[in-house]
C-alpha positions in Angstrom: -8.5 -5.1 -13.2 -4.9 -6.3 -13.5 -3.3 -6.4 -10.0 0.1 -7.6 -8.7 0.9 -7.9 -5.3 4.5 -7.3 -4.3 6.7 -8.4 -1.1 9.9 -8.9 -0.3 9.2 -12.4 1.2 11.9 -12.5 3.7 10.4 -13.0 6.9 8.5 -16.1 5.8 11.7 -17.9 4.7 13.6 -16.7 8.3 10.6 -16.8 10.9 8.7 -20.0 11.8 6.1 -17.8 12.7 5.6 -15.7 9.8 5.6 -18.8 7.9 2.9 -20.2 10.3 0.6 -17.5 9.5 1.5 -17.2 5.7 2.8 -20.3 4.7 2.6 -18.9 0.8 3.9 -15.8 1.9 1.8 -12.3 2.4 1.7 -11.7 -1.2 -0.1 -14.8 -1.7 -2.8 -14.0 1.0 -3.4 -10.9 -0.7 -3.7 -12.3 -3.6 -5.9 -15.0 -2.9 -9.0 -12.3 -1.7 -8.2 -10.2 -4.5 -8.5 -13.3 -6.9 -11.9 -13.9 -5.3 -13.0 -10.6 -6.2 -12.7 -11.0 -9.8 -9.4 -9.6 -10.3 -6.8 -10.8 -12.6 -3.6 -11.1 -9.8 -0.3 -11.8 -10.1 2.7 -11.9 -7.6 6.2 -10.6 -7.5 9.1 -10.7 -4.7 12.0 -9.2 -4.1 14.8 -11.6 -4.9 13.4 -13.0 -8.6 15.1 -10.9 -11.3 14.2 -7.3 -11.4 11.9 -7.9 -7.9 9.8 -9.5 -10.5 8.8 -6.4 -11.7 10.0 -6.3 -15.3 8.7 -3.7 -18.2 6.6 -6.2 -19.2 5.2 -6.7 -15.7 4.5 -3.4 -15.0 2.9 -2.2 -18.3 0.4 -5.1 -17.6 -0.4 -3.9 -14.0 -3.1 -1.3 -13.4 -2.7 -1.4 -9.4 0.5 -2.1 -7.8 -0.2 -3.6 -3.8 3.7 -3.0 -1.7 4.8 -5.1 1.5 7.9 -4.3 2.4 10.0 -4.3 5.9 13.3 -5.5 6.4 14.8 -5.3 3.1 13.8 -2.2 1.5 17.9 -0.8 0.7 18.1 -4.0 -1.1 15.4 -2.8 -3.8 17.0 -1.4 -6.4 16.8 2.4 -7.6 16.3 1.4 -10.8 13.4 -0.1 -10.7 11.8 2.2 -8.2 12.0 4.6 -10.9 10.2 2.4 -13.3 8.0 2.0 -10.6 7.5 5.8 -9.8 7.1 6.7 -13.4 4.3 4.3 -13.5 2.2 6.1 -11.0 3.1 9.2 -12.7 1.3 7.5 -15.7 -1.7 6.5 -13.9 -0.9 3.5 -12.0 -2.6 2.3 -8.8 -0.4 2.2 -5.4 -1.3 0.1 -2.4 1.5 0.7 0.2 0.7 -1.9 3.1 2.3 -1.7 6.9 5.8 -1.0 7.0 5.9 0.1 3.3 5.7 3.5 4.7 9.7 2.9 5.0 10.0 1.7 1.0 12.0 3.8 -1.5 8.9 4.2 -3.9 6.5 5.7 -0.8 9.2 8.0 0.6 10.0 9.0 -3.2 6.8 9.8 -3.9 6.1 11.5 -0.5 9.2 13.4 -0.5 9.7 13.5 3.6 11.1 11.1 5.7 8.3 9.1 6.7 9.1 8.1 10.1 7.2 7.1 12.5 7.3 5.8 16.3 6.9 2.1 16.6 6.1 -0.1 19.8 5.6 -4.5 18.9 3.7 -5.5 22.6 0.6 -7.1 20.8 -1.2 -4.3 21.8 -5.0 -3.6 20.3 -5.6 -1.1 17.4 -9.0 0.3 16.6 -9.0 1.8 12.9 -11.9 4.4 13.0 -13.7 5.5 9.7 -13.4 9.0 9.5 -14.3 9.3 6.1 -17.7 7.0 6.1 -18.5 8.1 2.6 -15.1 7.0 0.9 -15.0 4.2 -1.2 -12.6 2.7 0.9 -14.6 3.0 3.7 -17.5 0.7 1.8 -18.9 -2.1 4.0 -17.1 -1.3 7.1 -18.9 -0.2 10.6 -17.7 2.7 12.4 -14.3 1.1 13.5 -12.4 -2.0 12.6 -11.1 -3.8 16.4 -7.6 -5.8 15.9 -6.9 -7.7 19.3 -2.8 -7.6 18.5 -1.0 -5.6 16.1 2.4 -3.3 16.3 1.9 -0.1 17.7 2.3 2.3 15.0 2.3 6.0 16.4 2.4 9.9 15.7 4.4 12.0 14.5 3.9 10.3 11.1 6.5 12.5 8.9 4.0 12.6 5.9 2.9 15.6 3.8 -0.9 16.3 4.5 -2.6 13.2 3.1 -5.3 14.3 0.2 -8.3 12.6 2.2 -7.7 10.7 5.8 -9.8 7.8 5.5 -9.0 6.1 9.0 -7.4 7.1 12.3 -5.7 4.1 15.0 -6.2 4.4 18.3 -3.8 1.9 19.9 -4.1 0.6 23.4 -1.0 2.3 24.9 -2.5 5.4 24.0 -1.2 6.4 20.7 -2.8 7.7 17.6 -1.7 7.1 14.0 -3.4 8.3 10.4 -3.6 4.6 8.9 -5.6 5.3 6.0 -4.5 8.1 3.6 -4.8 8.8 0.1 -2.9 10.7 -2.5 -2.5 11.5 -5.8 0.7 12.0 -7.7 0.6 12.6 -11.9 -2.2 10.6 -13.0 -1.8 8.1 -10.2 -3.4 7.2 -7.0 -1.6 5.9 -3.6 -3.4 4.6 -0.3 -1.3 4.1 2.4 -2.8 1.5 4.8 -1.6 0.6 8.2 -1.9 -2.4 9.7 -0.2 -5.6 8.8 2.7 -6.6 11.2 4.1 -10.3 9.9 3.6 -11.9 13.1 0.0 -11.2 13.2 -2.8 -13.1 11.3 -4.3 -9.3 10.2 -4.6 -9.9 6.7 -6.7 -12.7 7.3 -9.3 -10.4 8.9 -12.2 -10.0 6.4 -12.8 -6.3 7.3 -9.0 -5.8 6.2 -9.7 -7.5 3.5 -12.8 -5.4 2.6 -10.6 -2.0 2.7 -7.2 -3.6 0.6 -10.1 -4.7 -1.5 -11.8 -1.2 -1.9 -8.1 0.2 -2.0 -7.7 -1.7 -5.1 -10.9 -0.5 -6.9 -10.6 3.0 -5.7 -6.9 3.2 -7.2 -8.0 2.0 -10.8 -6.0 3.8 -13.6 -8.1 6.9 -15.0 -8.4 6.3 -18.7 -6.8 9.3 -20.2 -3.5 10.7 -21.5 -1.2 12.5 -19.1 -1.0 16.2 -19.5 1.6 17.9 -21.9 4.5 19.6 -19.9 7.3 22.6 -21.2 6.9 24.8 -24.0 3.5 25.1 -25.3 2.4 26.9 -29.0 -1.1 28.6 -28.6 -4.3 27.4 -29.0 -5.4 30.9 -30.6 -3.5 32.9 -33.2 -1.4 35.2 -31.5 
């Protein structure tokens, strides 16, 4: 499994906090439990050339993991074509937190994707609804985070394939945090939680379900299907 986690990397470099909690950055963190699950990982950030996600770069990735928050106009279209086209072609998707807002999820959504938003350090609870998904593997009934950003409905989403898990946040809120779709060949899981200023992807059950996210989202090994004019099978 060839992975490579992207993030912008800006809030590390601007908030003592951030860089507190992930003193390598986010996209290091992820990598590190990913790289302990076998995985061949890799990282890329927004300001090396190309966001670090050259041809070469993205050929060799079968799962693609997104962070993204304050700097998502700065990414540039042209790579979030190459980046679209390779989900199209079978590549993995892992859009994390405020990724939801990223050129490549709202392109390959095709709505908005906004959201209300509240930051009061409030608790989430991420219920399973789906205990038999993949995804779900290894975690109880609900996964309990004592602070994280209040993210809230209406979530301007199409239908997600399979709603994996549901927030319940302590203001009273509810939010589909865990959703799947599929797009060409490719498979996308939009995952929640993960607010900079919060240790969340040090919790191991969040861990578990990137982890799973990862597996689930494996490329399919086949061709994609043939599109336009087509000459019969059978002799007219």
């Amino acid at each position: 499994m060839r992975v490579t986690v992207w993030n912008e990397n800006r809030h590390e470099q601007k908030n003592p906090l951030v860089a507190e909690i992930y003193p390598q950055g986010i996209h290091t963190t992820i990598a590190s439990f990913l790289q302990e699950e076998g995985m061949q990982v890799g990282t890329a950030t927004l300001d090396e050339p190309e966001h670090g996600l050259t041809d070469e770069v993205l050929a060799a990735t079968d799962v693609l993991v997104w962070w993204g928050h304050i700097a998502h106009e700065e990414v540039s279209d042209e790579i979030v074509k190459k980046v679209q086209q390779r989900v199209l072609d079978g590549m993995g998707l892992i859009v994390l937190h405020s990724g939801h807002f990223s050129k490549i999820f709202k392109a390959l959504m095709g709505t908005s994707c906004d959201l209300k938003w509240r930051e009061a350090g409030e608790k989430e609870r991420l219920w399973v609804l789906d205990p038999s998904h993949p995804i779900a593997d290894g975690i109880d009934e609900y996964i309990e985070l004592e602070q994280e950003e209040m993210y809230g409905e209406h979530f301007d989403i199409p239908a997600p394939d399979e709603l994996v898990f549901m927030s319940w946040f302590q203001g009273g809120e509810v939010f589909r945090s865990g959703c799947t779709y599929k797009r060409g060949n490719g498979k996308i899981f939009y995952f929640r939680p993960g607010h900079e200023t919060y240790p969340t992807y040090h919790n191991k059950e969040i861990q578990r379900v990137i982890t799973n996210g990862v597996k689930w989202a494996a490329p399919t090994e086949r061709n994609r299907p043939v599109y336009g004019n087509a000459k019969p099978l059978e002799q007219l």
